[in-house]
KOLVEXTOR-284766 format. One record per residue: residue number from 1; x, y, z of N, C-alpha, C in turn. Coordinates in nm, 3 decimals. Last residue first. Layout:
N
  pos     n_px     n_py     n_pz    ca_px    ca_py    ca_pz     c_px     c_py     c_pz
  NUM        X        Y        Z        X        Y        Z        X        Y        Z
...
//
This chain:
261
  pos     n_px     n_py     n_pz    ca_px    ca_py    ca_pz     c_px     c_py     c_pz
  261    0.229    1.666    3.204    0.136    1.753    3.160    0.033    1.786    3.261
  260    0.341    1.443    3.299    0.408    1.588    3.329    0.365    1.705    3.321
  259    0.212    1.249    3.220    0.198    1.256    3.365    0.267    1.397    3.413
  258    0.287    1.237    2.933    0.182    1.279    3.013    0.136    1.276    3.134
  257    0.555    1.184    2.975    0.541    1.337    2.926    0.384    1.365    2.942
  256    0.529    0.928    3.061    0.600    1.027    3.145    0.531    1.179    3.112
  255    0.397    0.803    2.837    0.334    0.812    2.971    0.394    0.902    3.011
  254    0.618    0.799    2.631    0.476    0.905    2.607    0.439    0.906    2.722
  253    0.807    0.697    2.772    0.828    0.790    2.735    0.721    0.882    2.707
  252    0.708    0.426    2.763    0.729    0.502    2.901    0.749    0.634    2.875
  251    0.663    0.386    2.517    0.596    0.378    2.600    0.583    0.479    2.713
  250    1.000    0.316    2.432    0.892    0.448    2.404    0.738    0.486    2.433
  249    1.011    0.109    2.597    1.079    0.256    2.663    1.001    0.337    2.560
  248    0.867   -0.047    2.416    0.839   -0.075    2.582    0.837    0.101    2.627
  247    0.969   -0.032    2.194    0.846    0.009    2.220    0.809    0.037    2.322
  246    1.243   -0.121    2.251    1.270   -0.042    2.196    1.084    0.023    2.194
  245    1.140   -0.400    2.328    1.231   -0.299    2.429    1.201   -0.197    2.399
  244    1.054   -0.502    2.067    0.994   -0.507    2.207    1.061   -0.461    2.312
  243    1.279   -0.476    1.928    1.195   -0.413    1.882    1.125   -0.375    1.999
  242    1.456   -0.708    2.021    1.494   -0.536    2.071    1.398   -0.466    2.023
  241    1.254   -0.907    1.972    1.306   -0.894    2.135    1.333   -0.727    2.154
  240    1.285   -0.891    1.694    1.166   -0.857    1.775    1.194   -0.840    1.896
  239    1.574   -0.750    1.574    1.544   -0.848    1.607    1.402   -0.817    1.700
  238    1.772   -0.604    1.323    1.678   -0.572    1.394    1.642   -0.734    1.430
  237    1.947   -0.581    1.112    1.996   -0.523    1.157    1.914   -0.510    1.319
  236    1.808   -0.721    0.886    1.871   -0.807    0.909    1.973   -0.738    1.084
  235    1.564   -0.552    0.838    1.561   -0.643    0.873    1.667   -0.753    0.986
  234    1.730   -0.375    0.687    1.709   -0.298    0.823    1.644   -0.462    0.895
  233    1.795   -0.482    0.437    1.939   -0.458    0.535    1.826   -0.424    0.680
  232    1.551   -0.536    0.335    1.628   -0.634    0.344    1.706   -0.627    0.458
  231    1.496   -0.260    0.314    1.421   -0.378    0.372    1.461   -0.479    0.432
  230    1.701   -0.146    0.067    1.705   -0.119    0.296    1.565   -0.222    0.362
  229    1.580   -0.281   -0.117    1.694   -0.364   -0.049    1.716   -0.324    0.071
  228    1.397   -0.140   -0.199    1.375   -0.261   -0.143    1.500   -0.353   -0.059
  227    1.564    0.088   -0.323    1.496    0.101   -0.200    1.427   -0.047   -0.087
  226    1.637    0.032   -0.582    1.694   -0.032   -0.417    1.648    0.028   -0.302
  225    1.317   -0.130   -0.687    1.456   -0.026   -0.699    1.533   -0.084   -0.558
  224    1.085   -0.269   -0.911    1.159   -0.264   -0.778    1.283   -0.196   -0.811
  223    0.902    0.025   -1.068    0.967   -0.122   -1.051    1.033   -0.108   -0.932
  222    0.669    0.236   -0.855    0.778    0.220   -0.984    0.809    0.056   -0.936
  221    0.410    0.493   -0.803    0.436    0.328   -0.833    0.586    0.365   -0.909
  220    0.297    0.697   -0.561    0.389    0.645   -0.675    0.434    0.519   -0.631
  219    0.055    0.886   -0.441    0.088    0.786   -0.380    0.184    0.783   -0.580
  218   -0.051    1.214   -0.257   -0.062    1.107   -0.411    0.025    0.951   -0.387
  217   -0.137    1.311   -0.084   -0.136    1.385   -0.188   -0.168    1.276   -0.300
  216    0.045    1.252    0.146   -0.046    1.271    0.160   -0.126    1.328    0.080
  215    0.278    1.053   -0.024    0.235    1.100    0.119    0.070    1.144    0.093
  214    0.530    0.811   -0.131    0.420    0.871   -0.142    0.381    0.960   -0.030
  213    0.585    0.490   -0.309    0.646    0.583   -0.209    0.529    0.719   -0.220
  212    0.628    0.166   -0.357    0.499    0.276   -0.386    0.555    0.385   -0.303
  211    0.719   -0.095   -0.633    0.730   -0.009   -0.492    0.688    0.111   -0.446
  210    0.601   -0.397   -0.684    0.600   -0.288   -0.689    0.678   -0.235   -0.567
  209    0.657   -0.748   -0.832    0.741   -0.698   -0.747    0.729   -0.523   -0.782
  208    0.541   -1.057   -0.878    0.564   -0.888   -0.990    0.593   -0.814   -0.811
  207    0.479   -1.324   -0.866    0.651   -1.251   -0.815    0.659   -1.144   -0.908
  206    0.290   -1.429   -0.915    0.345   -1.400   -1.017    0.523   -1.367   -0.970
  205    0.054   -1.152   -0.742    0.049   -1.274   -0.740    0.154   -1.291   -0.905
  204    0.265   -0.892   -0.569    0.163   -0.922   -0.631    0.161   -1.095   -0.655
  203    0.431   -0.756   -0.334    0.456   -0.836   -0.442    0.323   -0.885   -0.437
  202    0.491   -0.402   -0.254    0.384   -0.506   -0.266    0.451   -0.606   -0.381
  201    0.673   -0.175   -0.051    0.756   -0.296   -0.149    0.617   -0.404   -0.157
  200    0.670    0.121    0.051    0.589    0.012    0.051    0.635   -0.095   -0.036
  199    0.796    0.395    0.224    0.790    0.352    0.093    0.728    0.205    0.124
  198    0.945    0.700    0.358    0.806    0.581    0.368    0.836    0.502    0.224
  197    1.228    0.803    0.467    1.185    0.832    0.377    1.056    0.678    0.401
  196    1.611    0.824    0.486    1.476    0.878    0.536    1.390    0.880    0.439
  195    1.776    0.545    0.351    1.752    0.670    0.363    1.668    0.694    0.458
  194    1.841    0.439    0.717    1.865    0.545    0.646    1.822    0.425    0.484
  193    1.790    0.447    1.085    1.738    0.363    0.952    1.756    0.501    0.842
  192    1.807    0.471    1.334    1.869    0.489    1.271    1.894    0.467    1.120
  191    1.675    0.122    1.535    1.740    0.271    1.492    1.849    0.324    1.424
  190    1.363   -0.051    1.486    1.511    0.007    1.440    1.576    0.128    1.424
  189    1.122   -0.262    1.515    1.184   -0.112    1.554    1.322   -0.102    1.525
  188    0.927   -0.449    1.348    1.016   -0.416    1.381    1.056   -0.260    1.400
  187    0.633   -0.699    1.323    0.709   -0.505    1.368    0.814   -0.482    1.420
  186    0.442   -0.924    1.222    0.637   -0.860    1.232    0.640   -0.689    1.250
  185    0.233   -1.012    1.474    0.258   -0.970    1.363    0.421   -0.907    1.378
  184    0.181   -1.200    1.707    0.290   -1.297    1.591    0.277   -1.153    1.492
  183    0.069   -1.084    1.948   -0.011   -1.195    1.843    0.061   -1.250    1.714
  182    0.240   -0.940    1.975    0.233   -1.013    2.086    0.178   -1.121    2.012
  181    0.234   -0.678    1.799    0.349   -0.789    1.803    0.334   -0.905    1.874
  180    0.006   -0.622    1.900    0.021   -0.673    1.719    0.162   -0.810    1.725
  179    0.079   -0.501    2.083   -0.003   -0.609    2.119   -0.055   -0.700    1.940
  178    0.239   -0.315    2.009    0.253   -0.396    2.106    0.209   -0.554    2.112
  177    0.037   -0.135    1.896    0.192   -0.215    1.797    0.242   -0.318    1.905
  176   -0.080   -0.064    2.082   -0.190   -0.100    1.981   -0.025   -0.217    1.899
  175    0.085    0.104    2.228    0.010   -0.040    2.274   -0.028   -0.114    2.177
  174    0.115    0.292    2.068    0.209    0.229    2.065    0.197    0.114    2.142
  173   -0.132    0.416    2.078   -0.091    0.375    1.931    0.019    0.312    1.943
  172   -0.123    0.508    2.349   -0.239    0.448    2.269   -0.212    0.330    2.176
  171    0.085    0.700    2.330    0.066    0.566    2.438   -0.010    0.488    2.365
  170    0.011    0.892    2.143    0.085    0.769    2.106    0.114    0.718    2.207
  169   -0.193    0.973    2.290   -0.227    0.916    2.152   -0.131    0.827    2.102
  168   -0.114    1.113    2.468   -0.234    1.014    2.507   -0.218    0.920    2.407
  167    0.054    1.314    2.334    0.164    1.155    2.452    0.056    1.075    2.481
  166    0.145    1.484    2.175   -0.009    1.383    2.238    0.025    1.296    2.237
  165    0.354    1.591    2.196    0.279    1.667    2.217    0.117    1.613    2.241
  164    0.538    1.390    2.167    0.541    1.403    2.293    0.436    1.521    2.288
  163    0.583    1.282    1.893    0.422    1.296    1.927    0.459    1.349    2.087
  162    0.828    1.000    1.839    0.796    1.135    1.833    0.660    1.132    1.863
  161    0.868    0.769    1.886    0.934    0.851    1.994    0.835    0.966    1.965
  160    0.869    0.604    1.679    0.750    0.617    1.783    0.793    0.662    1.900
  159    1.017    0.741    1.478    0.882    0.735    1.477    0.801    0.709    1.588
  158    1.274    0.716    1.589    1.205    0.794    1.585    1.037    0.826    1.580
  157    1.370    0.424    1.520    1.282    0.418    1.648    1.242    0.590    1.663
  156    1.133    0.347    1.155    1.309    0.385    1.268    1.227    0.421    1.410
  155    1.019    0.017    1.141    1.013    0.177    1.171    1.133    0.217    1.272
  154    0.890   -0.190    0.936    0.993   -0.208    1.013    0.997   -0.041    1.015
  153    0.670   -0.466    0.879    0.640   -0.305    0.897    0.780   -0.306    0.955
  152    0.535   -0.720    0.692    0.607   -0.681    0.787    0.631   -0.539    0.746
  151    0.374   -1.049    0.610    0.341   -0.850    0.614    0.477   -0.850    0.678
  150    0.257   -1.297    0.633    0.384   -1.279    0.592    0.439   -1.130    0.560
  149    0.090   -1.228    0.853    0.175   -1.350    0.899    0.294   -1.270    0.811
  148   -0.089   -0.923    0.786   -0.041   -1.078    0.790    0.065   -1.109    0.809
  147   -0.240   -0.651    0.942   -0.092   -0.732    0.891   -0.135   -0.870    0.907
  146   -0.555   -0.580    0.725   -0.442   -0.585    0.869   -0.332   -0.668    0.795
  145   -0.565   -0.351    0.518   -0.578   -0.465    0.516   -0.515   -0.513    0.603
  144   -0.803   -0.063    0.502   -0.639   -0.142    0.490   -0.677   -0.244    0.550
  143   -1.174   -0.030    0.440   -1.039   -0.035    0.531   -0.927   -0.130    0.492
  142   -1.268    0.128    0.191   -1.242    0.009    0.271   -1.123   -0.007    0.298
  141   -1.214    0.407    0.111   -1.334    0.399    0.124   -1.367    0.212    0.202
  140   -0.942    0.488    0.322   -0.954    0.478    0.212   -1.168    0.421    0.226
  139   -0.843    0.827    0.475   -0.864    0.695    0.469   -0.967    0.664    0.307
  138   -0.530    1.075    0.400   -0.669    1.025    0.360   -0.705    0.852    0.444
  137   -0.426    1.126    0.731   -0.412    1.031    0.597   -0.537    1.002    0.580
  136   -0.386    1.303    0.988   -0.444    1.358    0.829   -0.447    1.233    0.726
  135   -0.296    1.226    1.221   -0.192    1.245    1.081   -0.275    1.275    0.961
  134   -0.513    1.216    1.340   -0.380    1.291    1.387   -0.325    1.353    1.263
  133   -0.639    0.971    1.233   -0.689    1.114    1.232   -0.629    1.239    1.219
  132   -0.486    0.818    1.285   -0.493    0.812    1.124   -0.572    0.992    1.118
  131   -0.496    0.819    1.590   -0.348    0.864    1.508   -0.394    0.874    1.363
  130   -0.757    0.731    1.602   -0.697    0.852    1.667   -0.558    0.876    1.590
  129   -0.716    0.465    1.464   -0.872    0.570    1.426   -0.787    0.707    1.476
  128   -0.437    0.347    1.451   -0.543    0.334    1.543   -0.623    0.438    1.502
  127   -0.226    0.198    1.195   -0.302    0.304    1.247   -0.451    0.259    1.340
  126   -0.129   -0.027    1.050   -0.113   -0.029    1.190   -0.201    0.125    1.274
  125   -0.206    0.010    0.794   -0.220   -0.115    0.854   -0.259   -0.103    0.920
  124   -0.020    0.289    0.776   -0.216    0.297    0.745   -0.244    0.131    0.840
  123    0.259    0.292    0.935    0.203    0.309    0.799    0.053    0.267    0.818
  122    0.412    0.605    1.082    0.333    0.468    1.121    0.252    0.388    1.030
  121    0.612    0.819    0.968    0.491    0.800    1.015    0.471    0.660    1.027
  120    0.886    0.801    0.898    0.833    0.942    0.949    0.685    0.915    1.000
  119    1.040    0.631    0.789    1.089    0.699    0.917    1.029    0.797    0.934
  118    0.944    0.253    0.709    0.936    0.430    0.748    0.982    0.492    0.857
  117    0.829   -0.018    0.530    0.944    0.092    0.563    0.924    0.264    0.645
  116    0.685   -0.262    0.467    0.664   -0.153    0.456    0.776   -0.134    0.530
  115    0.540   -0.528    0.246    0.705   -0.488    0.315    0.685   -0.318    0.334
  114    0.310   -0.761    0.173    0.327   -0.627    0.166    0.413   -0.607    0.279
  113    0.182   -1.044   -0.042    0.300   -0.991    0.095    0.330   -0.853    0.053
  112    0.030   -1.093   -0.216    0.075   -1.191   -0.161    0.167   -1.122   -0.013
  111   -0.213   -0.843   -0.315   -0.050   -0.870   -0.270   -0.063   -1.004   -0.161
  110   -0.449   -0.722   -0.239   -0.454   -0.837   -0.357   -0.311   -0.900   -0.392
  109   -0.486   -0.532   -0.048   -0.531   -0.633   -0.022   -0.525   -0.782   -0.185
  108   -0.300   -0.336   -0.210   -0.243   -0.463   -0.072   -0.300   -0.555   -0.053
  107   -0.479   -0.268   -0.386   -0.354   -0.316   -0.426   -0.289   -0.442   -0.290
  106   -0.628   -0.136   -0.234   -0.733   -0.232   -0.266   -0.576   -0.341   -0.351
  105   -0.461    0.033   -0.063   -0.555   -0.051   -0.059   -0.605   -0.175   -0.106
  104   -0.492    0.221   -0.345   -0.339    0.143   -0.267   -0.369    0.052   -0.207
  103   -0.752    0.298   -0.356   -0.657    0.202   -0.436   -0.530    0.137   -0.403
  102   -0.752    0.461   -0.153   -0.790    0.358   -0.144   -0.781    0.286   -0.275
  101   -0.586    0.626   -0.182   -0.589    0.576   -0.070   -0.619    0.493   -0.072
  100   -0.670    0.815   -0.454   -0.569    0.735   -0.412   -0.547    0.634   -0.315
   99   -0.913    0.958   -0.388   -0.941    0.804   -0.376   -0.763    0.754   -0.456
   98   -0.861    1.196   -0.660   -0.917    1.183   -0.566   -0.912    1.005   -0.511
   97   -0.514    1.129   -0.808   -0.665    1.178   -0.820   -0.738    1.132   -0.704
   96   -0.244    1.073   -0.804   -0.244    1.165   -0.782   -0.400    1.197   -0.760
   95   -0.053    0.829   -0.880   -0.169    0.855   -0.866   -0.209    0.965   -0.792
   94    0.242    0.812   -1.101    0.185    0.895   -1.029    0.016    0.900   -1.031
   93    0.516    0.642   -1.178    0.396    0.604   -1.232    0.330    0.710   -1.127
   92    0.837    0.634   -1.351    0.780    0.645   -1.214    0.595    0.682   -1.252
   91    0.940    0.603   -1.589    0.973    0.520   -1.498    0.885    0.506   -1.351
   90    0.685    0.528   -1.814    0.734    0.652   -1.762    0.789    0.545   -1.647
   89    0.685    0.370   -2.117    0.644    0.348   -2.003    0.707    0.452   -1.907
   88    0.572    0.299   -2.450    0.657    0.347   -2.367    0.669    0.401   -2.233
   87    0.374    0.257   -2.606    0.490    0.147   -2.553    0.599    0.212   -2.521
   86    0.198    0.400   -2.612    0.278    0.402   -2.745    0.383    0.319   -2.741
   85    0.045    0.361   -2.436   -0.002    0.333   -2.536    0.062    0.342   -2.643
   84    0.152    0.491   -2.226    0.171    0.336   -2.196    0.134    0.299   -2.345
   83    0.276    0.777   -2.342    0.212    0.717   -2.240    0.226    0.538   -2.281
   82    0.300    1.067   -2.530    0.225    0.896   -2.566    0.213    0.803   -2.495
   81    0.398    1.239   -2.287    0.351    1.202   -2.439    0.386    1.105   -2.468
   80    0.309    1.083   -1.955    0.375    1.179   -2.051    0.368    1.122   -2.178
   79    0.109    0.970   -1.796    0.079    1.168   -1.824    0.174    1.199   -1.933
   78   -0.059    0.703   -1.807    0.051    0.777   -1.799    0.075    0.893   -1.831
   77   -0.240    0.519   -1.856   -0.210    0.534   -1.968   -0.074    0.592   -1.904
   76   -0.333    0.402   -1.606   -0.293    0.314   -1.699   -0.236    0.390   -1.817
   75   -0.378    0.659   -1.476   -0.254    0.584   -1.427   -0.256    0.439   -1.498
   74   -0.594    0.743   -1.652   -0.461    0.789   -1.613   -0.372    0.726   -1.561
   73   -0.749    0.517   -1.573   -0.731    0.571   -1.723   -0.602    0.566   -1.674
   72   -0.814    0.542   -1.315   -0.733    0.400   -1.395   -0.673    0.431   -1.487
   71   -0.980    0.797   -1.317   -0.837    0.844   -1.210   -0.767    0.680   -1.259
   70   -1.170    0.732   -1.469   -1.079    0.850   -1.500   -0.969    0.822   -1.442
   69   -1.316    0.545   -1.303   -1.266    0.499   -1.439   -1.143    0.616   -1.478
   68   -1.396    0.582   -1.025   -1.300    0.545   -1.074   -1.245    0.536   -1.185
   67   -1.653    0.679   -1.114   -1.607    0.755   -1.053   -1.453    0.722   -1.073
   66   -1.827    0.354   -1.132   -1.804    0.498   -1.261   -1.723    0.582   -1.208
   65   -1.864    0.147   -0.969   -1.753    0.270   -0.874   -1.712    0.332   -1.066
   64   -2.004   -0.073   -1.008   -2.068    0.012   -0.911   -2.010    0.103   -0.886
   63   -1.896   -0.226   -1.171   -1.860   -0.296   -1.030   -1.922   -0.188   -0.962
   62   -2.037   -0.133   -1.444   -2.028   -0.283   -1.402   -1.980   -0.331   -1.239
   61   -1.805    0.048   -1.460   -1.979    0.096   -1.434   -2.003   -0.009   -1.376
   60   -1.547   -0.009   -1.428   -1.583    0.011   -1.374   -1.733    0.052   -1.359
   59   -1.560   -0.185   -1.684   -1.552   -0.253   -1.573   -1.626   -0.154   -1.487
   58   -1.608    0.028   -1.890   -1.704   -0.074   -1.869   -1.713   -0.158   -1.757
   57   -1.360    0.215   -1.841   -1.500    0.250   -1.860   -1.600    0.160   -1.831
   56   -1.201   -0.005   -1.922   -1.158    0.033   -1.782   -1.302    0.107   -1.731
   55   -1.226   -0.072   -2.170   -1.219   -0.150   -2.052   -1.216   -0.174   -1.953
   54   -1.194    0.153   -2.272   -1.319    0.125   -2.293   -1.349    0.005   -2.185
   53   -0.926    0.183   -2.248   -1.011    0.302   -2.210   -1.179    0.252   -2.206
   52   -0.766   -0.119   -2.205   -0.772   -0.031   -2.263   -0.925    0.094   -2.213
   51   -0.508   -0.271   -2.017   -0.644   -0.222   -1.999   -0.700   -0.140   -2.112
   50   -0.305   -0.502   -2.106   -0.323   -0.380   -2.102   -0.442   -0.350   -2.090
   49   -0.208   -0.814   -1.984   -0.313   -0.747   -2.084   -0.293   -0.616   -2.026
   48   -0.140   -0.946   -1.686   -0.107   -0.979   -1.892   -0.121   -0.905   -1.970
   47   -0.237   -0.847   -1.516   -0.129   -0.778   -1.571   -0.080   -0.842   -1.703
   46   -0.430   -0.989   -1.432   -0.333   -1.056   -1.399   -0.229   -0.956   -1.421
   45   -0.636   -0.896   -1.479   -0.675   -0.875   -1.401   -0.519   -0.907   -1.338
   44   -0.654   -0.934   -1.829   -0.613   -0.755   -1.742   -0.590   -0.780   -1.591
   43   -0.644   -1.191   -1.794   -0.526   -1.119   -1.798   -0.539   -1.022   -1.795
   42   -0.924   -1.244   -1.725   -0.809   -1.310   -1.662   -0.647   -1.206   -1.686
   41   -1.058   -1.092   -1.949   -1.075   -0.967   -1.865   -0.950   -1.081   -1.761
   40   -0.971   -1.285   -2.155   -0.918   -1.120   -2.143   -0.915   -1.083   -2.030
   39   -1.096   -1.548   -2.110   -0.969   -1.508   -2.086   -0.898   -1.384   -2.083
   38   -1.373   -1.421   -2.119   -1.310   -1.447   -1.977   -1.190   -1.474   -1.974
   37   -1.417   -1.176   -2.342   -1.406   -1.335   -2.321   -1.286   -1.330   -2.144
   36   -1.743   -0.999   -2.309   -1.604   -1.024   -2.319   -1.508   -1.156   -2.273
   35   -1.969   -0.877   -2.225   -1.934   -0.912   -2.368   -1.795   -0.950   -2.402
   34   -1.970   -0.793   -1.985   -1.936   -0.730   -2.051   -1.932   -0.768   -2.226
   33   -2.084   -1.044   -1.898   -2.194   -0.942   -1.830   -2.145   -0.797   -1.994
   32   -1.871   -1.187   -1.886   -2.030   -1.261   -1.978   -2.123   -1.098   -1.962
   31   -1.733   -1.070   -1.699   -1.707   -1.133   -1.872   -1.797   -1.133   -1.914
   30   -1.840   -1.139   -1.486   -1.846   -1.032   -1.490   -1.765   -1.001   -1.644
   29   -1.888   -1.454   -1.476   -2.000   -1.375   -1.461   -1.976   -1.205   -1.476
   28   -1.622   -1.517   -1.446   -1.698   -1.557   -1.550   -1.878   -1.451   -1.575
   27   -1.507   -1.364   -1.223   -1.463   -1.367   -1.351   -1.545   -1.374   -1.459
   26   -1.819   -1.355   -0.998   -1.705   -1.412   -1.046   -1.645   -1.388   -1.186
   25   -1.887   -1.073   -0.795   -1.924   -1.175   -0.898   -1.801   -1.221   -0.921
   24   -1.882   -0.887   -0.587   -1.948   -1.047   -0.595   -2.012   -1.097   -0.697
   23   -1.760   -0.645   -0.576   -1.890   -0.655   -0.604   -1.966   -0.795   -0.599
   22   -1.562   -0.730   -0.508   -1.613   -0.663   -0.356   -1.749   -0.676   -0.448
   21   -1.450   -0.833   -0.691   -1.467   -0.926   -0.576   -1.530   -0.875   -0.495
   20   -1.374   -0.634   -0.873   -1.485   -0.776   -0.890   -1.511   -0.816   -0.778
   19   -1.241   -0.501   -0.715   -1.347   -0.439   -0.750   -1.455   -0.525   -0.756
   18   -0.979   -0.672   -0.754   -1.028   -0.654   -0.616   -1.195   -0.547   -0.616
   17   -0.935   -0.673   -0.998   -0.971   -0.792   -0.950   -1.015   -0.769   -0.819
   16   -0.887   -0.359   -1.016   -1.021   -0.433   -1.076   -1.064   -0.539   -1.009
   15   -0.582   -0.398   -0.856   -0.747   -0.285   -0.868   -0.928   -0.385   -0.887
   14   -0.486   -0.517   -1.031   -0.501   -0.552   -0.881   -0.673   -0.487   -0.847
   13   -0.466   -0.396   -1.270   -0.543   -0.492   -1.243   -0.573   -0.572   -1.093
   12   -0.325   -0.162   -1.215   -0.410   -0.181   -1.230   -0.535   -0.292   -1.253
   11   -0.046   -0.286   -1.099   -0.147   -0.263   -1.035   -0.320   -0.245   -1.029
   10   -0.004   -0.448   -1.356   -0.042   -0.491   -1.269   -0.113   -0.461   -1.128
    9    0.074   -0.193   -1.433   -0.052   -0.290   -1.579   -0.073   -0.374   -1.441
    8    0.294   -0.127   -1.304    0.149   -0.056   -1.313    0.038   -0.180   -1.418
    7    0.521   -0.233   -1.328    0.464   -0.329   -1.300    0.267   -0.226   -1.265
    6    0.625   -0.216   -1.734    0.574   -0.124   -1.596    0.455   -0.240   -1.532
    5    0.608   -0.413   -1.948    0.766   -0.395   -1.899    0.682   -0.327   -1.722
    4    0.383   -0.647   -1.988    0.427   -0.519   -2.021    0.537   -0.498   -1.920
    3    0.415   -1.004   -2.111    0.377   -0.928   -1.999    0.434   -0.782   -2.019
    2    0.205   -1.096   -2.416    0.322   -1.015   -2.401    0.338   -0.948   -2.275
    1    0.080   -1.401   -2.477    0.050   -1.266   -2.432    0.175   -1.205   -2.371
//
């Protein structure tokens, strides 16, 4: 079986395999259900296999979410002429349809390790109910997937400077990262982090390696680029001790401006 060049064939099967699972059945039982041999629906689920329209139609009635099938289509086939189906793969992959959010989602939760980046917002993981609110981000229909052991979030120290206009909220929200860190999750603070800009690095099961950049609208898939590599560099530029300083004083900072208020 021929793995497809766009690591999308893999998201989309992230998808599914994580559909099956919320619905509670197993591989074999949701094959047998479709008329279909359990090694197929193994490799759509893997990214072996291309999804095709009827596959994507049938899964999704079958896991309870018909609603989804349109918005897979599309981001299995691809918007520009002839699309994934003519074997030819658009570099940059765009989910754009209602319930983005929570496909991304349902992508992390099926990633061996998810690398997040940002200099402008706090990414979904780490959001407290009050800041996800704040910030308008769609939520998804099941909740993001907390940080794991091998997760890591690294944020220029802007980000949690800024908000002095609800200094309640990010006191709040910057305890909340605090006490993430306290329990072993990786959050790193760093200043000065260039480019500007959010982006998500998921490695899937396989070492398929996505990168998802995006806002409040739509979310994009492409292969790994070098954007994964400021991961790498801001990592190496940052240590938890100064992270844990670097939260401490922006702490103090939201308190002040609300004790001023």
């Amino acid at each position: 079986m021929t793995n497809l060049a766009h690591p999308v064939t893999h998201v989309v099967g992230a998808i599914l395999s994580d559909a099956r699972q919320h619905a509670r059945l197993t591989l074999g039982e949701a094959a047998r259900r479709l008329d279909m041999p359990a090694e197929r629906l193994d490799h759509i689920e893997s990214g072996r296999h291309h999804a095709t329209s009827a596959d994507l139609y049938g899964l999704c009635r079958l896991y309870g979410m018909p609603d989804e099938a349109p918005a897979l289509d599309l981001l299995a086939a691809g918007s520009s002429a002839g699309g994934a189906r003519s074997g030819v793969w658009e570099v940059h992959r765009h989910d754009c349809a209602h319930g983005f959010a929570g496909r991304l989602a349902a992508v992390a939760r099926q990633s061996v390790r998810v690398r997040w980046l940002s200099t402008h917002l706090i990414p979904p993981p780490l959001h407290t109910p009050a800041y996800a609110a704040a910030v308008l981000q769609p939520a998804p229909s099941r909740p993001w997937p907390q940080l794991r052991d091998q997760d890591v979030v690294v944020l220029d120290e802007s980000v949690v400077r800024r908000g002095s206009a609800t200094a309640t909220l990010m006191r709040e929200q910057i305890r909340h990262l605090l006490n993430v860190q306290h329990t072993g999750g990786q959050v790193q603070v760093v200043p000065d982090l260039f480019p500007p800009g959010s982006y998500a690095e998921l490695t899937l099961a396989g070492d398929v390696t996505v990168v998802v950049t995006g806002g409040f609208t739509d979310v994009v898939y492409q292969a790994t680029t070098a954007l994964a590599t400021h991961i790498d560099r801001a990592l190496t530029e940052g240590d938890l001790d100064r992270s844990r300083r670097l939260l401490t004083e922006a702490y103090a900072h939201h308190r002040s401006h609300q004790e001023a208020r």
